[in-house]
C-alpha positions in Angstrom: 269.7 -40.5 88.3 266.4 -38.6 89.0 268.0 -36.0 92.2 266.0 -33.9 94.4 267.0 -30.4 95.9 264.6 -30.3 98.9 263.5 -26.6 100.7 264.8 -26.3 104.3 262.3 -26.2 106.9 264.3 -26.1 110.3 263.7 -22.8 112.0 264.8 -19.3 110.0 267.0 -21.8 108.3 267.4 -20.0 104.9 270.3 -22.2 103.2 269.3 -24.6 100.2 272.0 -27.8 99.5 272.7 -26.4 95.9 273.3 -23.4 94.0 271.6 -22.8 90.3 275.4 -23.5 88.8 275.6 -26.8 91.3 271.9 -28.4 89.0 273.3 -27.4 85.9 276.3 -29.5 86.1 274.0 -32.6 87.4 272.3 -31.8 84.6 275.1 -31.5 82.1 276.2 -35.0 83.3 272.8 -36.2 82.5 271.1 -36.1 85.1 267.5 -34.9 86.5 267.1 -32.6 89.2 263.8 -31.7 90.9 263.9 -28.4 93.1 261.3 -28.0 95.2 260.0 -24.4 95.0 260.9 -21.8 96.7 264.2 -24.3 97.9 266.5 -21.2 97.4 265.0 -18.2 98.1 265.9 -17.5 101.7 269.6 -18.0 100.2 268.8 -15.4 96.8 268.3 -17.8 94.3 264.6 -18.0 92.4 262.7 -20.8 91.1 263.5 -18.9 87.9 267.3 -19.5 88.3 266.7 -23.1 89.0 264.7 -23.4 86.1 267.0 -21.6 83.6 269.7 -24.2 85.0 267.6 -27.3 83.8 265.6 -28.1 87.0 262.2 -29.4 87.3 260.3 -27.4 90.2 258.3 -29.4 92.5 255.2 -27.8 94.4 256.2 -30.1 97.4 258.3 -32.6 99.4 255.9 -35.0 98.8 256.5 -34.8 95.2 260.5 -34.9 95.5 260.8 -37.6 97.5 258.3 -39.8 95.6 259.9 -38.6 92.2 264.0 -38.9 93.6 266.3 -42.0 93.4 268.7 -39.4 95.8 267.6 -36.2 97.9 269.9 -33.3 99.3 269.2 -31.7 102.2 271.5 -29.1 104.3 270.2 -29.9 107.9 268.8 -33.4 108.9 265.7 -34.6 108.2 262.9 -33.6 110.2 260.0 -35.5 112.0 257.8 -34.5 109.9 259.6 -35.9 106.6 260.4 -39.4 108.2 257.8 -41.0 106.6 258.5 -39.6 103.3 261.6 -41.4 103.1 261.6 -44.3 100.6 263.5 -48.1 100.9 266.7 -47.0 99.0 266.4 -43.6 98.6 269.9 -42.3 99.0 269.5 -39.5 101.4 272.5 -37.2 101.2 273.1 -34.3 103.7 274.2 -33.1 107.3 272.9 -35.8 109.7 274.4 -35.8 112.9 273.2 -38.8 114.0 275.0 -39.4 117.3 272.9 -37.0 119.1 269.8 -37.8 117.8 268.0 -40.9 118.7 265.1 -40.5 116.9 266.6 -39.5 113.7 269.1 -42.3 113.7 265.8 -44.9 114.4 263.5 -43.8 111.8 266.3 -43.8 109.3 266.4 -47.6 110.5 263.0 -47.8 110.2 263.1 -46.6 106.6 265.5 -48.7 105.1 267.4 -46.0 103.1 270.7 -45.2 102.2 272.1 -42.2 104.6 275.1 -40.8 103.1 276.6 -38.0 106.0 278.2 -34.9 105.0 280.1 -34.5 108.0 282.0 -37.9 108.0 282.6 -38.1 104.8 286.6 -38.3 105.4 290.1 -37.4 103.4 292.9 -40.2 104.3 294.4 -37.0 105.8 291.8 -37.0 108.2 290.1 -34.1 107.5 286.6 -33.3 106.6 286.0 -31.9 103.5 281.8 -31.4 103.7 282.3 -29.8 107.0 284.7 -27.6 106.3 283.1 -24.8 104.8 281.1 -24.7 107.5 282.9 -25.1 110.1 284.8 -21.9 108.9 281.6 -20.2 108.4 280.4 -21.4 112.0 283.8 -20.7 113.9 283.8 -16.7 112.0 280.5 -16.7 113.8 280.9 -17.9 117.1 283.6 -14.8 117.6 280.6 -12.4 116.4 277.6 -13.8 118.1 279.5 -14.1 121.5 280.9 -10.4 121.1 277.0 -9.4 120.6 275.8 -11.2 123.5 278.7 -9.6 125.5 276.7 -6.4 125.0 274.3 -5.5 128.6 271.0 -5.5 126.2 272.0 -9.1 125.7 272.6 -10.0 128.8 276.5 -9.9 128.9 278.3 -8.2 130.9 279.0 -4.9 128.8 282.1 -5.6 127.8 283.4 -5.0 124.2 286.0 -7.7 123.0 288.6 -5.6 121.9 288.5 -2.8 124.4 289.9 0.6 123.6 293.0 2.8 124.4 293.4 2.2 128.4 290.3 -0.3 128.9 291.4 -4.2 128.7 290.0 -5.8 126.1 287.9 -9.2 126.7 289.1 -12.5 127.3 288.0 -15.7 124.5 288.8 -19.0 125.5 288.2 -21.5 122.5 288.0 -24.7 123.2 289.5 -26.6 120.5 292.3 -25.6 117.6 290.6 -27.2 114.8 288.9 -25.5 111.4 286.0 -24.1 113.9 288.5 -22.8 116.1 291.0 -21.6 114.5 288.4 -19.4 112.7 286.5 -18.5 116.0 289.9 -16.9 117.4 291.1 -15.3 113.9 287.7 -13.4 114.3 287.9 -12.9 118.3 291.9 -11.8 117.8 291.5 -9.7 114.5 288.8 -7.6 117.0 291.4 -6.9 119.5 290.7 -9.5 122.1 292.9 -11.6 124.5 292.9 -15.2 123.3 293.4 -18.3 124.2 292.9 -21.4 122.0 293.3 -24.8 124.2 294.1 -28.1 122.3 295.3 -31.5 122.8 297.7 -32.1 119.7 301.0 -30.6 120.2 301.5 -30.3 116.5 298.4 -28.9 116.7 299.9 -25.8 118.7 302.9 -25.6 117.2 301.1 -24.6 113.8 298.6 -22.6 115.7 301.9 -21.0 117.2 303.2 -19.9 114.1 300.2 -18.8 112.2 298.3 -17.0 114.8 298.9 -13.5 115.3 300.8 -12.2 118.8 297.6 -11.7 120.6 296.5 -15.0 120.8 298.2 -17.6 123.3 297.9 -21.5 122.1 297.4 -23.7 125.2 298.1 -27.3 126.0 294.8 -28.5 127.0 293.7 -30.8 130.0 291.6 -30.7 133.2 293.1 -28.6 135.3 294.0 -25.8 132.6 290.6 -25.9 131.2 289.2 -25.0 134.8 291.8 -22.3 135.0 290.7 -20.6 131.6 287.5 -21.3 131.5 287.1 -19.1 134.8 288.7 -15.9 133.6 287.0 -15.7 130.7 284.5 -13.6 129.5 283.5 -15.5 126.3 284.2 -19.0 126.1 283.6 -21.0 122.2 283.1 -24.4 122.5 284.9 -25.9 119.2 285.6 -29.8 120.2 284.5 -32.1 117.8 284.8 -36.0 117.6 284.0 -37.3 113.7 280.9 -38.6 113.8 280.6 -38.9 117.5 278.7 -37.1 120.1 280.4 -34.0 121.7 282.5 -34.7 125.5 281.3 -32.5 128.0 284.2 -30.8 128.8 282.0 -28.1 130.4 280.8 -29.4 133.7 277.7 -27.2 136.0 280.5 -27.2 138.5 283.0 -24.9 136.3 280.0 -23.0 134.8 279.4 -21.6 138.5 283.2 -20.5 138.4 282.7 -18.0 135.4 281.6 -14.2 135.8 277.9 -13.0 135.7 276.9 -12.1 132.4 280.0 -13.8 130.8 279.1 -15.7 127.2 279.3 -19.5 126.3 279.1 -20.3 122.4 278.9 -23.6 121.9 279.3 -25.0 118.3 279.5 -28.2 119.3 275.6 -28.2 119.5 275.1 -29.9 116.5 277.0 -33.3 118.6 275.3 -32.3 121.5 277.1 -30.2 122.8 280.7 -29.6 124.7 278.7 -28.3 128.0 276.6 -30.0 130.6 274.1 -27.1 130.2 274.1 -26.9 126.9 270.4 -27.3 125.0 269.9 -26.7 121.3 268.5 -23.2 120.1 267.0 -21.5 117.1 268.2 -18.3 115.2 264.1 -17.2 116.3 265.3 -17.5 120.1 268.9 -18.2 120.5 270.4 -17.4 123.9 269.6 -18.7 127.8 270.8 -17.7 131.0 272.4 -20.7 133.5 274.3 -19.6 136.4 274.4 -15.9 135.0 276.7 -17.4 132.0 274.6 -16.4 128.2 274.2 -19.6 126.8 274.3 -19.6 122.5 273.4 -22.8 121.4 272.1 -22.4 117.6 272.2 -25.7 115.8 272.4 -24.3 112.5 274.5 -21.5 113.0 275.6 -20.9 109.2 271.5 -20.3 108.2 272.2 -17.1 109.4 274.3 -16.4 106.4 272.5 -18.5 103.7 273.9 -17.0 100.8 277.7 -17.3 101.4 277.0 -20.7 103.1 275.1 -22.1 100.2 277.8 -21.2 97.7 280.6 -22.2 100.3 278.2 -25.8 100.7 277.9 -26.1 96.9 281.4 -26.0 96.1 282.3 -28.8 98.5 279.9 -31.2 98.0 278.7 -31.4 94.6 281.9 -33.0 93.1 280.6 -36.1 95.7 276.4 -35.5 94.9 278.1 -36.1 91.1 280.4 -39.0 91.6 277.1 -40.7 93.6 274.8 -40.0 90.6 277.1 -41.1 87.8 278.1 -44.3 89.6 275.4 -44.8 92.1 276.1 -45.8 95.5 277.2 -48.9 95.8 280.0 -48.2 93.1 281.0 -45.2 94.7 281.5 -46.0 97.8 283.9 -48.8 96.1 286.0 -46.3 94.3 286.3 -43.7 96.8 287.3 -44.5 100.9 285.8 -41.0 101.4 282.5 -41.3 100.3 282.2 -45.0 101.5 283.1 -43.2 105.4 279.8 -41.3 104.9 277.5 -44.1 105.1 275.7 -43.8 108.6 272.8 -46.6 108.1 272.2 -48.1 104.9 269.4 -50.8 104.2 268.3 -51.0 108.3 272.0 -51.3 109.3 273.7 -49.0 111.7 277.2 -48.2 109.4 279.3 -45.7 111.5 280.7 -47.0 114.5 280.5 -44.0 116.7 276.7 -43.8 116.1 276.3 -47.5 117.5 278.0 -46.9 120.2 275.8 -43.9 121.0 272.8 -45.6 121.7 274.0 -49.2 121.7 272.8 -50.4 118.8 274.6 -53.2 116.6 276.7 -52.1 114.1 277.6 -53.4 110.9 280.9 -52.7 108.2 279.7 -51.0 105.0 281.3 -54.0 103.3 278.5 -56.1 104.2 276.9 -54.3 101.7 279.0 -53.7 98.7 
């Protein structure tokens, strides 16, 4: 299979879908891979590398997707790349597709096969593409919000672990999965008060027991959500639905109950977000002010650290990229439950429930097409 490494061209968003080592095992299986050049520099890795590793450098996206029987990405395809998309083409990467209309239509319109990294599912439920960045993304969440805490920022001047007779800051997380967990190892390890607020019992019960003494796992629901969400100085919005667009847990109404210059980070951006106010934003301009609450909103949180993302990316989701090359598609969706999970519209056809029901469209079973 001819597969194509594409260059990244959301805002300051410096990751690339596949390390050097990641080609040269494509390319040990017999495979050819087409980089298209300068894919990996923001993340450290030259043309040079890719070269070395057995690639083919391409001067454009043009050329990859005209050359490619599959393309990575690491964020969605963009407007501008719509049209280069080819009947068939696998297209393998991050899509989020439930909150975004347009994507999810011109994928229809194209008539390719849109494989999603972040439903791609384990019979245990989890998520093994989203994973690593989810960790990566909830590590971050505790540091951005502790920056915009800081009065240049606009936060109210508070630093989140205090020091010897000052209170340290309050983090409410929102959400005790791999994001959250992660957010409040960060937020605790700094000294801060924290709360992490789930639904699953067993949820926090483990949290419970693996969470050090200063954070406090609490059953979530309306009326405790209002309560935290007030006395907090940074709140990190961690919910996510598989596949599905983010609940607005968040309402305007409990935004005007939080402290001037107090921080929301909301993670959930990528699904639209777990706040009414929330509105994607770039690493180039990443904060806004509603209600006197900072407002962090980047959609590709993780670009900010390209180089342990990439690495982190590449070790999840090249076993998958190689079991869809060897086997194709079709195949490999027959011999693996997880990889059939990631099909979001294949061939015209809507695939994954959730992003029907989104925008009510029809949906149809994968099956149909296997």
């Amino acid at each position: 299979m001819k597969v194509g490494i594409l260059k990244e061209i959301k805002v300051l968003e410096n990751r690339v879908c596949m390390v050097p080592g990641g080609v040269a095992t494509l390319v040990g299986a017999g495979h050819e891979v087409m980089v298209e050049t300068a894919a990996g520099v923001g993340a450290g890795f030259s043309d040079d590398e890719y070269r070395a590793a057995g690639a083919a450098i391409a001067p454009s996206p043009e050329e990859v997707f005209g050359a490619c029987d599959m393309v990575m990405h690491v964020k969605e395809p963009q407007p501008s790349e719509y049209d280069l998309i080819r009947k068939d083409q696998i297209v393998f990467t991050y899509l989020h597709l439930a909150a975004d209309e347009q994507q999810t239509k011109a994928l229809i319109k194209a008539g390719s096969i849109n494989i999603a990294y972040e439903t791609i599912e384990k019979k245990d439920g989890s998520l093994p593409l989203l994973v690593p960045m989810s960790e990566v993304a909830g590590r971050m969440a505790a540091q951005e919000g502790a920056k915009c805490l800081e009065m240049p920022e606009g936060g109210r001047g508070i630093l989140l672990g205090g020091v010897k007779g000052v209170a340290p800051a309050t983090v409410v997380v929102i959400g005790g999965g791999v994001v959250g967990i992660n957010a409040a190892k960060m937020a605790c390890g700094l000294g801060a008060q924290v709360y992490i607020l789930d639904t699953n019992l067993e949820r926090l019960a483990y949290l419970d027991d693996v969470m050090p003494a200063n954070c406090f796992p609490i059953m979530s629901n309306p009326a405790m959500l209002r309560e935290y969400v007030a006395k907090a100085d940074l709140v990190i919005g961690a919910v996510l639905i598989p596949g599905a667009k983010a609940p607005k847990l968040i309402t305007r109404e409990m935004l005007g109950t939080m402290k001037d210059g107090s921080v929301l980070v909301d993670v959930a951006i990528d699904q639209g977000g777990c706040a009414e106010t929330s509105k994607a934003t770039t690493h180039a301009e990443p904060t806004y002010v509603v209600d006197g609450v900072v407002h962090y909103c980047v959609a590709n949180m993780p670009g900010a650290v390209a180089r342990t993302s990439t690495i982190a990316l590449t070790n999840a989701t090249l076993p998958y990229a190689l079991a869809i090359a060897n086997k194709g598609w079709q195949r490999a969706m027959q011999e693996s439950e997880e990889i059939k999970k990631g099909a979001n519209v294949v061939r015209g056809a809507v695939t994954y429930e959730a992003v029907a029901e989104a925008f009510g469209l029809a949906y149809t079973d994968i099956e149909t097409f296997l």
